[in-house]
MMTF fields as JSON, N, C-alpha, C and O atoms, coordinates in Angstrom:
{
  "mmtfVersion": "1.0.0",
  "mmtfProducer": "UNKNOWN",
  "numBonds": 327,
  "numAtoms": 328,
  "numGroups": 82,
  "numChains": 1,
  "numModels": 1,
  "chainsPerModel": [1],
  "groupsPerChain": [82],
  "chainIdList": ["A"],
  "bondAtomList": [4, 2, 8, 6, 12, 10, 16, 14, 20, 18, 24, 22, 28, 26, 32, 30, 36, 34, 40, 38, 44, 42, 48, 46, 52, 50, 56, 54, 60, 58, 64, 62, 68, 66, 72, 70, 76, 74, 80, 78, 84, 82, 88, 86, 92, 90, 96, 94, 100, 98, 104, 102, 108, 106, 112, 110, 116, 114, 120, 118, 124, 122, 128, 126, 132, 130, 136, 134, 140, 138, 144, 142, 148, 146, 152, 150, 156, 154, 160, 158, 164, 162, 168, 166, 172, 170, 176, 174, 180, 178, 184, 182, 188, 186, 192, 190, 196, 194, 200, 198, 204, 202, 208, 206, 212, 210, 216, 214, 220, 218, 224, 222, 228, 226, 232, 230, 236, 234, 240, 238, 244, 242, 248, 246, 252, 250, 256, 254, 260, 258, 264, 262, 268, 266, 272, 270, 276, 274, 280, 278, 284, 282, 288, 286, 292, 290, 296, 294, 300, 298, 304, 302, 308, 306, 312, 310, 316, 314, 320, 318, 324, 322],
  "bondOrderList": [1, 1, 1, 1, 1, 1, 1, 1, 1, 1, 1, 1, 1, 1, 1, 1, 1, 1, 1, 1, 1, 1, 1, 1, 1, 1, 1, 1, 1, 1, 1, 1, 1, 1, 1, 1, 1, 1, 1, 1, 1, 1, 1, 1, 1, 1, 1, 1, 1, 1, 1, 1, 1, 1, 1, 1, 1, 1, 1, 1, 1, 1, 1, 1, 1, 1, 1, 1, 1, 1, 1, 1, 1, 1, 1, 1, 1, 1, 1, 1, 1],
  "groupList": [{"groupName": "UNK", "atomNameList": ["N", "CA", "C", "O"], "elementList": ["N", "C", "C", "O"], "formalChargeList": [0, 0, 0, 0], "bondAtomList": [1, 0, 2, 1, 3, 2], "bondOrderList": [1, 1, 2], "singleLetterCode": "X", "chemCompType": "L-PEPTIDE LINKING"}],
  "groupTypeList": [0, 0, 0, 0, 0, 0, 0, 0, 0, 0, 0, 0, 0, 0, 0, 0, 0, 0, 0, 0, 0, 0, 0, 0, 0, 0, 0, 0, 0, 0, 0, 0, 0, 0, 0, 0, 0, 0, 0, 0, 0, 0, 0, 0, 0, 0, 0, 0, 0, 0, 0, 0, 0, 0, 0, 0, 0, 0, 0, 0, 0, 0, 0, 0, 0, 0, 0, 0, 0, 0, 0, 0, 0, 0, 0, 0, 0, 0, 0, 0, 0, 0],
  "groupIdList": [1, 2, 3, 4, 5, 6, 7, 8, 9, 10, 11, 12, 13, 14, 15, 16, 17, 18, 19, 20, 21, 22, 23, 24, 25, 26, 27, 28, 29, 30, 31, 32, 33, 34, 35, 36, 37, 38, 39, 40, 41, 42, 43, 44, 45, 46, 47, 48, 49, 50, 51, 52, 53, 54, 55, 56, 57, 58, 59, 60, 61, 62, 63, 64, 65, 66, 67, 68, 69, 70, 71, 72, 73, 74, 75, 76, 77, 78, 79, 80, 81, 82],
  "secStructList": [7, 5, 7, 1, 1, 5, 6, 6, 1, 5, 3, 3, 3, 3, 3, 7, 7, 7, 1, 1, 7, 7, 1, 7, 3, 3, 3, 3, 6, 6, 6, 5, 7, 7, 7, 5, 7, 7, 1, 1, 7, 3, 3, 3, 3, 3, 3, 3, 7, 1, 7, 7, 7, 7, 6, 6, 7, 7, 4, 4, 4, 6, 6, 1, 1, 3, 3, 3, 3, 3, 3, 6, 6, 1, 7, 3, 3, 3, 7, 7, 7, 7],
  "xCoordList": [-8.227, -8.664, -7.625, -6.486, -7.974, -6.639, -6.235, -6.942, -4.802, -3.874, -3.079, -2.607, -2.567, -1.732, -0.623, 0.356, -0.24, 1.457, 2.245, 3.467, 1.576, 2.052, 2.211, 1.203, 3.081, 3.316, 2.519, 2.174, 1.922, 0.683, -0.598, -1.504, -0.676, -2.06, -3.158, -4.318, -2.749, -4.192, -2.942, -1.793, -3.743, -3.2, -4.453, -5.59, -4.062, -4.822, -4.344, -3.122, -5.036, -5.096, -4.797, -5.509, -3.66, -3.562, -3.774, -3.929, -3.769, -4.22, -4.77, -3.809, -5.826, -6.474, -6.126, -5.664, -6.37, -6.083, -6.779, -7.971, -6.538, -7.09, -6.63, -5.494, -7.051, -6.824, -5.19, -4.249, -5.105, -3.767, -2.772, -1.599, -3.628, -2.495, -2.891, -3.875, -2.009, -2.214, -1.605, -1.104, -1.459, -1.315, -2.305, -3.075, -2.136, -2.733, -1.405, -0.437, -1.26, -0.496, -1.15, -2.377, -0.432, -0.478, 0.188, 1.085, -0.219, 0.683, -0.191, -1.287, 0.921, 0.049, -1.32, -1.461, -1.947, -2.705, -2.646, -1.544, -4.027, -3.091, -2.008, -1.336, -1.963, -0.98, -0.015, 0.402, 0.791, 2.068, 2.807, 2.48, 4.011, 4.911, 4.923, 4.733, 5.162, 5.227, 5.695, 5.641, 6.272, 7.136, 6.355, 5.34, 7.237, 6.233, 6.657, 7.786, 5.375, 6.051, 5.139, 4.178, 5.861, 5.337, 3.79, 3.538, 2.998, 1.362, 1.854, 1.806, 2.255, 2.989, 3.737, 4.158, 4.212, 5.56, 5.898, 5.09, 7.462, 8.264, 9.815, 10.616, 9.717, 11.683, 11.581, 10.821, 13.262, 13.049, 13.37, 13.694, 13.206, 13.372, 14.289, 14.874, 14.187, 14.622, 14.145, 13.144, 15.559, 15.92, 16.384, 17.209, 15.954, 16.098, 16.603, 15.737, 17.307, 17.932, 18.805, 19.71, 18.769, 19.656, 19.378, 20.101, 17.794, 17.097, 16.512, 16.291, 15.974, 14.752, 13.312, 13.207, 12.363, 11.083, 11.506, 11.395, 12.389, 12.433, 11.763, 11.726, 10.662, 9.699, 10.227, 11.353, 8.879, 9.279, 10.088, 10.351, 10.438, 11.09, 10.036, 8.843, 10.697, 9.904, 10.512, 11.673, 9.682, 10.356, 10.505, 9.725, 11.749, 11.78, 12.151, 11.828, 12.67, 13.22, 12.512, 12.807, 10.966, 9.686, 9.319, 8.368, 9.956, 9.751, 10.483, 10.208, 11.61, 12.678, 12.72, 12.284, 13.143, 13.41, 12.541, 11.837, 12.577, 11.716, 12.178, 13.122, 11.58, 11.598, 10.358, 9.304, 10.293, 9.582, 9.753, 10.841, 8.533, 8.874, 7.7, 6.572, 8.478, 7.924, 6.902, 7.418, 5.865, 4.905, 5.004, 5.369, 4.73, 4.561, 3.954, 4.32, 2.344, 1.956, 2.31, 1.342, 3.566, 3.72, 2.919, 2.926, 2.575, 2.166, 3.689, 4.612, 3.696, 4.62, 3.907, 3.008, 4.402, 4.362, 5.061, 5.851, 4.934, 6.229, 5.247, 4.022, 6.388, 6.4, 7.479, 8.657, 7.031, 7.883, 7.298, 6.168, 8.276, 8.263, 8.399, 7.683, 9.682, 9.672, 10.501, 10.718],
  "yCoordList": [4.231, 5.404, 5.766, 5.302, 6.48, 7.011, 8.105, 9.048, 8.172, 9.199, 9.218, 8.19, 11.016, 11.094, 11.156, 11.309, 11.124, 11.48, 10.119, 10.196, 8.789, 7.731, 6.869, 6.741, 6.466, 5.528, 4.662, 4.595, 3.684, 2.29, 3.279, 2.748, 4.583, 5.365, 4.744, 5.156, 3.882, 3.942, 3.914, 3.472, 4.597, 4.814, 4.939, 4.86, 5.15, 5.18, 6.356, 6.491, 7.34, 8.271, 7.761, 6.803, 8.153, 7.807, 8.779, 8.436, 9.97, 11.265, 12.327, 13.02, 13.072, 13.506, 15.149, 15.271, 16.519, 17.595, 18.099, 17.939, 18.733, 19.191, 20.619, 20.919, 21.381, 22.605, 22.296, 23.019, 21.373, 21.009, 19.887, 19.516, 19.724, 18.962, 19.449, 19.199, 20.054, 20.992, 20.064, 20.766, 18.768, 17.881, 16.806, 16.721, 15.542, 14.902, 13.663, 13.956, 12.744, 11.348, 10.797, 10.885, 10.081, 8.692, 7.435, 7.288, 6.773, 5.401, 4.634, 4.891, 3.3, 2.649, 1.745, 1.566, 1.386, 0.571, -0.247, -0.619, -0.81, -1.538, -1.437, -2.284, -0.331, -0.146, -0.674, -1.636, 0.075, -0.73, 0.75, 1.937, -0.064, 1.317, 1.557, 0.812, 2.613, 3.262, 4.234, 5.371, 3.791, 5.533, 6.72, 6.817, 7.617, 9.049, 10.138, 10.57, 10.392, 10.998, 12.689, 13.015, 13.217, 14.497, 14.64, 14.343, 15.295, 15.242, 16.083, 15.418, 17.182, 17.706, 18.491, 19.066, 18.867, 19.561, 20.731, 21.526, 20.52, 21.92, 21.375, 20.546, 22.141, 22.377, 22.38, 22.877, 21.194, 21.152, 22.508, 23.387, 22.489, 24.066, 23.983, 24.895, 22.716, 22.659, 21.325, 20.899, 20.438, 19.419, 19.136, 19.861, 17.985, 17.651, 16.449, 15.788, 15.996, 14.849, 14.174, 14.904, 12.524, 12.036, 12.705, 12.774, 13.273, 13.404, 12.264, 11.564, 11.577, 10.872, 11.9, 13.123, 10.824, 12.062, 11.564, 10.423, 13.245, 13.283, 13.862, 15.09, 12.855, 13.4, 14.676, 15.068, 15.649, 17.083, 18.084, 19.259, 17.342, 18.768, 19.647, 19.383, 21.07, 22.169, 22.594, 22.36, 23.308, 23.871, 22.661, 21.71, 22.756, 21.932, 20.66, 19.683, 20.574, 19.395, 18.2, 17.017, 19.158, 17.663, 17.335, 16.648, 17.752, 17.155, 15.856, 15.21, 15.585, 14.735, 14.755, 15.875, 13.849, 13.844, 14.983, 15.617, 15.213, 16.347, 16.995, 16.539, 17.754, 17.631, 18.782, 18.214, 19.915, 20.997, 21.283, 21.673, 21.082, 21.664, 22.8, 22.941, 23.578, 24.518, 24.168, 23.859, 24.301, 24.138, 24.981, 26.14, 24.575, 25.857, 26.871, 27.962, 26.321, 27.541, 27.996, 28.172, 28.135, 28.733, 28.101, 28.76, 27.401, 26.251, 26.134, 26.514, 25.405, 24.866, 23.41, 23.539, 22.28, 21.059, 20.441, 19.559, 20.704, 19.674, 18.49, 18.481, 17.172, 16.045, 15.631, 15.543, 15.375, 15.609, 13.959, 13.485, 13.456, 12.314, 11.004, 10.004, 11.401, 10.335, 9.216, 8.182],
  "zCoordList": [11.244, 10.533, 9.47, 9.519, 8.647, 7.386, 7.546, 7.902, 7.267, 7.994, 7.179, 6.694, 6.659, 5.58, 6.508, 5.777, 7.672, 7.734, 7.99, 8.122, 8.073, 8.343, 6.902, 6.206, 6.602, 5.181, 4.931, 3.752, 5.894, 5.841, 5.382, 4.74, 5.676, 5.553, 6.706, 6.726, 7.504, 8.79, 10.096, 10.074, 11.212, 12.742, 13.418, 12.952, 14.613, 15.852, 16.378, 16.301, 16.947, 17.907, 19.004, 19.306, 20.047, 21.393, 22.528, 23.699, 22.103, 22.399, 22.14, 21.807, 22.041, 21.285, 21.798, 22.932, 20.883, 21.402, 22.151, 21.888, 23.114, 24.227, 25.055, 24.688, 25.844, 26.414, 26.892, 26.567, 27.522, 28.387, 27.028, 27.0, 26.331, 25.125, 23.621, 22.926, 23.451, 21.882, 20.816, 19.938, 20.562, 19.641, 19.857, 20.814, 18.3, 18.356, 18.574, 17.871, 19.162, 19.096, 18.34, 18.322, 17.519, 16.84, 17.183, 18.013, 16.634, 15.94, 14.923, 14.425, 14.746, 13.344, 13.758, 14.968, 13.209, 13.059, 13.971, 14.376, 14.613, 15.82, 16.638, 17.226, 16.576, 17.815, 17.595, 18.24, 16.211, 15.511, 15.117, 15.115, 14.785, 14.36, 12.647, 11.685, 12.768, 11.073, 10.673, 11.142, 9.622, 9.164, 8.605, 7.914, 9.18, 9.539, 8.025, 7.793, 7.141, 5.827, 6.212, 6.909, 5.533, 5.376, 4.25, 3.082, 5.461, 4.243, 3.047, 2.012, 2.889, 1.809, 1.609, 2.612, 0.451, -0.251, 1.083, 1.564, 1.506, 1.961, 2.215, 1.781, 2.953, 3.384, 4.841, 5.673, 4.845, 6.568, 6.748, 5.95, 8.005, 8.889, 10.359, 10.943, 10.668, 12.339, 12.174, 11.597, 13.137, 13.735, 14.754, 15.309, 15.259, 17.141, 16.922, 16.349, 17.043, 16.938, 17.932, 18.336, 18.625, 19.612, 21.049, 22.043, 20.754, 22.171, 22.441, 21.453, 24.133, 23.902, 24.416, 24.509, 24.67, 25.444, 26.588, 27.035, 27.367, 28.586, 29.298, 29.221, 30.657, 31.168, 31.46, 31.155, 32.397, 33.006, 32.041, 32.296, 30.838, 29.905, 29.722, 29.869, 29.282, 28.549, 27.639, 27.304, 27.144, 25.494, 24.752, 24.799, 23.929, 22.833, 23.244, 22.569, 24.075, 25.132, 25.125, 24.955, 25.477, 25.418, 24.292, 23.918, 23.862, 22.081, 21.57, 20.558, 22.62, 22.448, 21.126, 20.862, 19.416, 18.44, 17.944, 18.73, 16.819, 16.029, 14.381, 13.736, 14.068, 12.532, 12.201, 11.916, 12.186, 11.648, 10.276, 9.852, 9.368, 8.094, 7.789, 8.262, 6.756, 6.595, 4.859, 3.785, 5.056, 3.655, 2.633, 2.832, 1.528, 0.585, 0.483, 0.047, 1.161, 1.347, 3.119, 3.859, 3.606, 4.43, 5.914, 6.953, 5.86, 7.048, 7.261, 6.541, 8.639, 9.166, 10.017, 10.848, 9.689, 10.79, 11.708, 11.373, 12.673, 14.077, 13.925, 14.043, 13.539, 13.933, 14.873, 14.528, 16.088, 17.409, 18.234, 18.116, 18.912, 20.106, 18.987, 18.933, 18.033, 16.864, 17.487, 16.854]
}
């Protein structure tokens, strides 16, 4: 499928959002890796860095790596479990 936050532009859904999971997972194409770009213009805001995804975390924890930016028009995006 085509996907603006991945650089190749196609991924796969590995998880879809749900009551008990409030994101969507990705990866690339086939079930490949790919670098992860911002859909558009902002400023980072908050960084997680030299975490991994450690099961049973909460809060920001289960986020292991991460990267929140803030949009222009005032959106904000977590790209998190990088």
């Amino acid at each position: 499928m085509e996907c603006r936050v991945l650089q190749k532009r196609k991924c796969e859904i590995t998880q879809y959002y749900t009551n008990s999971h409030s994101a969507l997972d990705l990866v690339g194409a086939n079930y490949t890796l790919d670098n992860i770009i911002a859909h558009s213009n902002g400023k980072i805001i908050e960084i997680q860095d030299g975490l991994g995804n450690m099961k049973g975390s909460v809060g920001k924890l289960a986020y292991g790596n991460f990267i929140r930016i803030e949009h222009n028009d005032g959106y904000q995006t977590l790209y998190a479990h990088m």
